[in-house]
C-alpha atoms as a printed R data frame, in Angstrom:
    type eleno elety resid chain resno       x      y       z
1   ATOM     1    CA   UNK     A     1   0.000  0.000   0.000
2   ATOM     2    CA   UNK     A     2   1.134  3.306  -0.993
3   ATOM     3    CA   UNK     A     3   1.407  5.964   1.709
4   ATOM     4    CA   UNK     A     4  -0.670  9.143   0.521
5   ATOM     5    CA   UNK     A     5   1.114 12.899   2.082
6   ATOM     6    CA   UNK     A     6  -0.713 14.508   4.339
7   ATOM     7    CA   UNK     A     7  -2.897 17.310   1.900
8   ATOM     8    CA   UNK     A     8  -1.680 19.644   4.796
9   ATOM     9    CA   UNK     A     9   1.903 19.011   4.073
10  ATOM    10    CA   UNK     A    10   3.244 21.358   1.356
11  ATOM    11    CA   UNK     A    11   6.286 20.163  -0.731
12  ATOM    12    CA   UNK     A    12   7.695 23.304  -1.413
13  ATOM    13    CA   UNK     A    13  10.114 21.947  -4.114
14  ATOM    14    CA   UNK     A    14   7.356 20.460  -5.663
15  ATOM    15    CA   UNK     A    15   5.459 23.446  -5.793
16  ATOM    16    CA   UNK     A    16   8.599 24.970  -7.098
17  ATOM    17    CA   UNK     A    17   9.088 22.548 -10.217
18  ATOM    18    CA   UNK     A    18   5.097 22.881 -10.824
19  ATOM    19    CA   UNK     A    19   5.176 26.650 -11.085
20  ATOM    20    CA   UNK     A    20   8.620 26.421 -13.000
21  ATOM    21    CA   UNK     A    21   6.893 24.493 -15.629
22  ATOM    22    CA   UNK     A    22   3.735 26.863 -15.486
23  ATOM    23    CA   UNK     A    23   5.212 29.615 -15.252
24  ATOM    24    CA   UNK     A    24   7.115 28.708 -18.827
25  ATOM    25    CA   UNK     A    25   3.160 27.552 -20.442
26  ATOM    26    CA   UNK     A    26   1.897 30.557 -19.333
27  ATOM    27    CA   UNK     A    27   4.637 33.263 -20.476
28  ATOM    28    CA   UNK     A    28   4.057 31.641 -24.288
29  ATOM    29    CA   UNK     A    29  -0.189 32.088 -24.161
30  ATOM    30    CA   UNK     A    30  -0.563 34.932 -25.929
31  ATOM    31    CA   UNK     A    31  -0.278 34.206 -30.012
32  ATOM    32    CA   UNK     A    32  -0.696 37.789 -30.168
33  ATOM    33    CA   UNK     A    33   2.765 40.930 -29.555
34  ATOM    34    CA   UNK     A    34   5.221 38.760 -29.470
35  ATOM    35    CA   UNK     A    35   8.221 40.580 -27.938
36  ATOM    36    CA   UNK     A    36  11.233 39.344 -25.370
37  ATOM    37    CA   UNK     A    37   9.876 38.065 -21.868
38  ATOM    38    CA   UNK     A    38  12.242 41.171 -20.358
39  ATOM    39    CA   UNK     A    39  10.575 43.673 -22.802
40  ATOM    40    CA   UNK     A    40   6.804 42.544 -22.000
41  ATOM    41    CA   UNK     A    41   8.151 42.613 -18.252
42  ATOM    42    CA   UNK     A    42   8.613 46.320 -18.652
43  ATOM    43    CA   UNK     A    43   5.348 46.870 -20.343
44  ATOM    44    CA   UNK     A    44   3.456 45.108 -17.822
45  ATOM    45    CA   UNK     A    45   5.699 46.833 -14.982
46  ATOM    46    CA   UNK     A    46   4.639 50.581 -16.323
47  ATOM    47    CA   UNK     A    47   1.192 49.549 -17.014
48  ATOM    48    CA   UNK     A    48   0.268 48.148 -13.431
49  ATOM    49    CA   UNK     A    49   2.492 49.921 -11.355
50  ATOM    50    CA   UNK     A    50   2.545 53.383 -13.494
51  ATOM    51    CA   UNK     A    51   5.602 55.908 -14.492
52  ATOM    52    CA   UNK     A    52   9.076 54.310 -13.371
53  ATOM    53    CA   UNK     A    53  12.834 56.217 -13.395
54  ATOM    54    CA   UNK     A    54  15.030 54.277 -15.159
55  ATOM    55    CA   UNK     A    55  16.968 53.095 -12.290
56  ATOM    56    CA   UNK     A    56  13.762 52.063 -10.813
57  ATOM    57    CA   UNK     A    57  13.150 49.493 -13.723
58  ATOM    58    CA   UNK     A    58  16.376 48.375 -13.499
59  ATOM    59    CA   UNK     A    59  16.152 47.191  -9.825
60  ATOM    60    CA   UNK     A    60  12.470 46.010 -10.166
61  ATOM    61    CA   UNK     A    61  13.418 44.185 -13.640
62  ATOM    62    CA   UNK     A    62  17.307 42.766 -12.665
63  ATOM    63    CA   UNK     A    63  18.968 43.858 -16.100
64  ATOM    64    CA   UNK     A    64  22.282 46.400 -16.329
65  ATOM    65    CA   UNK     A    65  21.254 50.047 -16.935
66  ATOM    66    CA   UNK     A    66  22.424 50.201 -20.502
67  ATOM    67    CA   UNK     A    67  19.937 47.036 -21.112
68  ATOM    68    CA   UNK     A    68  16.977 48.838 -19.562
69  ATOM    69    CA   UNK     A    69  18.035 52.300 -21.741
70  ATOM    70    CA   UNK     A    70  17.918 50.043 -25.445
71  ATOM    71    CA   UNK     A    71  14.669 48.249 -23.726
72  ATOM    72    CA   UNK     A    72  12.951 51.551 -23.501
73  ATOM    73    CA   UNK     A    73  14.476 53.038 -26.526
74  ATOM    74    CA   UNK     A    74  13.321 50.539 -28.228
75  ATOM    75    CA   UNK     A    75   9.842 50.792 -26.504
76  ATOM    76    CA   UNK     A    76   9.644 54.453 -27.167
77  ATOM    77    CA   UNK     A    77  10.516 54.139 -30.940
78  ATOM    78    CA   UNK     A    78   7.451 51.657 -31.446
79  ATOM    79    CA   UNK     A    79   5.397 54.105 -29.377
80  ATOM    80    CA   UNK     A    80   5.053 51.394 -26.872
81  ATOM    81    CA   UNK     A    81   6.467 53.919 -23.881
82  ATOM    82    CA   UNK     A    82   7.303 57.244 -23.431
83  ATOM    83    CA   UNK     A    83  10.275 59.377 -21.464
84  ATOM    84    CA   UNK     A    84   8.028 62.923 -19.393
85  ATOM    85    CA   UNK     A    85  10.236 64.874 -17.168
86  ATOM    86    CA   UNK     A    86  10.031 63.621 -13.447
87  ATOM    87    CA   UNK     A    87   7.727 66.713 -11.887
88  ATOM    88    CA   UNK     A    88   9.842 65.975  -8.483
89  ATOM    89    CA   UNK     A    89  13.039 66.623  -9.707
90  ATOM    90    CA   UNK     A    90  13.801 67.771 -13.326
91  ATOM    91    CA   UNK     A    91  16.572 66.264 -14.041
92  ATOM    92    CA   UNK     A    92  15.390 63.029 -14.167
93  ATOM    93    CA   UNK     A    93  12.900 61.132 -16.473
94  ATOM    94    CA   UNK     A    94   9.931 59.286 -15.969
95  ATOM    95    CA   UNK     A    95   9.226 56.561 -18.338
96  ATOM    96    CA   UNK     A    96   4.944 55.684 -18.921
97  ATOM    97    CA   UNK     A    97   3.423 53.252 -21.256
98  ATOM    98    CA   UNK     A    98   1.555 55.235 -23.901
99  ATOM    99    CA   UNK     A    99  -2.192 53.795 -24.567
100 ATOM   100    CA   UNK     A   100  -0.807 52.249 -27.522
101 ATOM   101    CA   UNK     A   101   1.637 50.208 -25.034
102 ATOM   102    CA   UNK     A   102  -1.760 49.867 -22.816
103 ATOM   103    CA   UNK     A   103  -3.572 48.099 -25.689
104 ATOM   104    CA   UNK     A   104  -0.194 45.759 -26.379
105 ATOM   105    CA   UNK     A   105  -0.589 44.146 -22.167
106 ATOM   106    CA   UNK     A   106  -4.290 44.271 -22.266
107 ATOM   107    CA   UNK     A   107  -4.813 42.286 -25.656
108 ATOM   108    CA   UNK     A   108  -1.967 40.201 -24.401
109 ATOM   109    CA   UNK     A   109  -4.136 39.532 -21.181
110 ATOM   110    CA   UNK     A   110  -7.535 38.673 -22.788
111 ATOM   111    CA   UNK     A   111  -5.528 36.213 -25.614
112 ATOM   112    CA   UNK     A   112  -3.753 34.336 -22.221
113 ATOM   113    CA   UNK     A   113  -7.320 34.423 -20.489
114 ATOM   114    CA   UNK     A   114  -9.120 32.514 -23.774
115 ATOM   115    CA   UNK     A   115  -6.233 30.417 -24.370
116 ATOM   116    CA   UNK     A   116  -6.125 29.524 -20.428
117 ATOM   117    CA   UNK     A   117  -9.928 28.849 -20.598
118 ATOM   118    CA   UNK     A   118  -9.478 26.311 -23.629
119 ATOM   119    CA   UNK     A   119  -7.099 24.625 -21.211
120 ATOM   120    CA   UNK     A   120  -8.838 25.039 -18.400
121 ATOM   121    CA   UNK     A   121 -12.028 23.292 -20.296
122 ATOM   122    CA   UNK     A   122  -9.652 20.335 -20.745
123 ATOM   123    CA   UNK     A   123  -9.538 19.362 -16.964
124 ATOM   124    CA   UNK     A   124 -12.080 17.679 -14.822
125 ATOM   125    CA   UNK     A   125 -14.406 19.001 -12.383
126 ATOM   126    CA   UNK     A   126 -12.347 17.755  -9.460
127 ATOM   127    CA   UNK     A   127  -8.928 19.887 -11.146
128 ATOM   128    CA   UNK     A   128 -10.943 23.174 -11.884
129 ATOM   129    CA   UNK     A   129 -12.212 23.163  -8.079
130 ATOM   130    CA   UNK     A   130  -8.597 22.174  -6.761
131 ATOM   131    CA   UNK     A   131  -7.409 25.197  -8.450
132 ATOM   132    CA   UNK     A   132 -10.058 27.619  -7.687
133 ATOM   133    CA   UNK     A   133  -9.123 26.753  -4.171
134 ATOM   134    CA   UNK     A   134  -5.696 27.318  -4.484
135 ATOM   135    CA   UNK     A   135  -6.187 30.735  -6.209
136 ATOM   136    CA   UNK     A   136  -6.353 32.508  -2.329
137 ATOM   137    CA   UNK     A   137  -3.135 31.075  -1.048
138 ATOM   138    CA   UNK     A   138  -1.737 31.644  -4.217
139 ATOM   139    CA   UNK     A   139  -2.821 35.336  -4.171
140 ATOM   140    CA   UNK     A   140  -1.512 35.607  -0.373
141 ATOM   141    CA   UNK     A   141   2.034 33.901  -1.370
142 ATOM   142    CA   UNK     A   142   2.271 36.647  -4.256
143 ATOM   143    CA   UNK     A   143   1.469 39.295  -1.555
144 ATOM   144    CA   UNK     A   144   3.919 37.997   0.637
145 ATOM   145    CA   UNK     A   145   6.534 38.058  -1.510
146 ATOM   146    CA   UNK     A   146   5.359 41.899  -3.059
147 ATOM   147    CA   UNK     A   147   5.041 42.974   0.709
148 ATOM   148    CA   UNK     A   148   8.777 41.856   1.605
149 ATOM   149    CA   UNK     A   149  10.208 42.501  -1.231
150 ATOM   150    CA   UNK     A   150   8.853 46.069  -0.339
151 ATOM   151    CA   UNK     A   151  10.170 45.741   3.039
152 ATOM   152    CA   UNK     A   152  13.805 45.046   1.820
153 ATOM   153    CA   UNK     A   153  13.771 48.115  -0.364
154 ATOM   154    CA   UNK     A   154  12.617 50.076   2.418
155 ATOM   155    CA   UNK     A   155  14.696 49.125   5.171
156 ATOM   156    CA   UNK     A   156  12.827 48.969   8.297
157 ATOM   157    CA   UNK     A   157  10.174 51.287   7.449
158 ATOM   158    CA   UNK     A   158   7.262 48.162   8.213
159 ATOM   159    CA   UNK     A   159   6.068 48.849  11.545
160 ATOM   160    CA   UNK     A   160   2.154 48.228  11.847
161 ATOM   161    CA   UNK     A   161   2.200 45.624   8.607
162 ATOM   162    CA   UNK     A   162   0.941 42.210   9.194
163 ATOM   163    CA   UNK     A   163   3.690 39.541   9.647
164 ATOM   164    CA   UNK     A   164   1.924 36.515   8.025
165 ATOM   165    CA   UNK     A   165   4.265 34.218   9.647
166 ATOM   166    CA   UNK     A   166   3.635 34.935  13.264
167 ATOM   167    CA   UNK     A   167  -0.253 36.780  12.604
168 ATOM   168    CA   UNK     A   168   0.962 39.647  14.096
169 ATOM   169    CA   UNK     A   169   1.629 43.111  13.452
């Protein structure tokens, strides 16, 4: 007889190797604006999070500054992105996505969504449930992460935030 895990046992490197291999489905959805993984990362960066410095996309995307400056040139010359003077400090830039950019994440978006439902429709009941249920935890893990990740850039500027290890604040 085979011993079943206990469902309230998480193996965390299996959970790893499963979102690897999702992660890599999911980036290659969209048939439609096909552009480098680091170059959509931008768009979707400017689009959800709004206008970025340079030196901010830099950090937030992990390339070299003069890979983030042909990235956005590049961006800008499709009219993808645009550079507006930081109103804080005018020597600096800001860099936006332009609607056209807009139009390039959302249509990417709705193409994963209808190619993700086609797969979806593919698995049974009992799948579609298990993942429904595991679309909270997964939300909390990403919120975790965004939340700490936020923490590290801001030294030790957390006080009053919720500590989801210990439930505390």
């Amino acid at each position: 007889m085979t011993a079943h895990p206990d469902p309230a046992e998480l193996d965390v490197a299996e959970l790893t190797a499963v979102l690897e291999d999702f992660t890599r489905v999911f980036i290659t959805l969209p048939r439609v604006e096909r552009l480098s993984f680091t170059t959509l990362s931008v768009l979707h960066t400017l689009r959800h999070d709004g206008p970025k410095r340079l030196g901010e996309l830099t950090a937030g995307e992990q390339v070299t500054q003069p890979a983030i400056t042909q990235i956005v040139t590049r961006l800008e010359r499709d009219g993808l992105v645009e550079r507006r003077p930081d109103p804080s400090d005018g020597r600096a830039v800001l860099v936006r996505v332009t609607p056209r950019g807009a139009e390039v994440v959302d249509g990417r978006r709705a193409d994963r969504t209808a190619r993700l439902a086609e797969l979806t429709a593919g698995l049974t009941p009992a799948d579609r449930t298990a993942l429904a249920a595991a679309l909270p935890a997964l939300a909390r893990l990403t919120a975790l992460h965004r939340r700490r990740a936020g923490e590290d850039d801001a030294g030790d500027d957390d006080a009053g935030q919720h500590d989801e290890r210990t439930g505390r604040r």
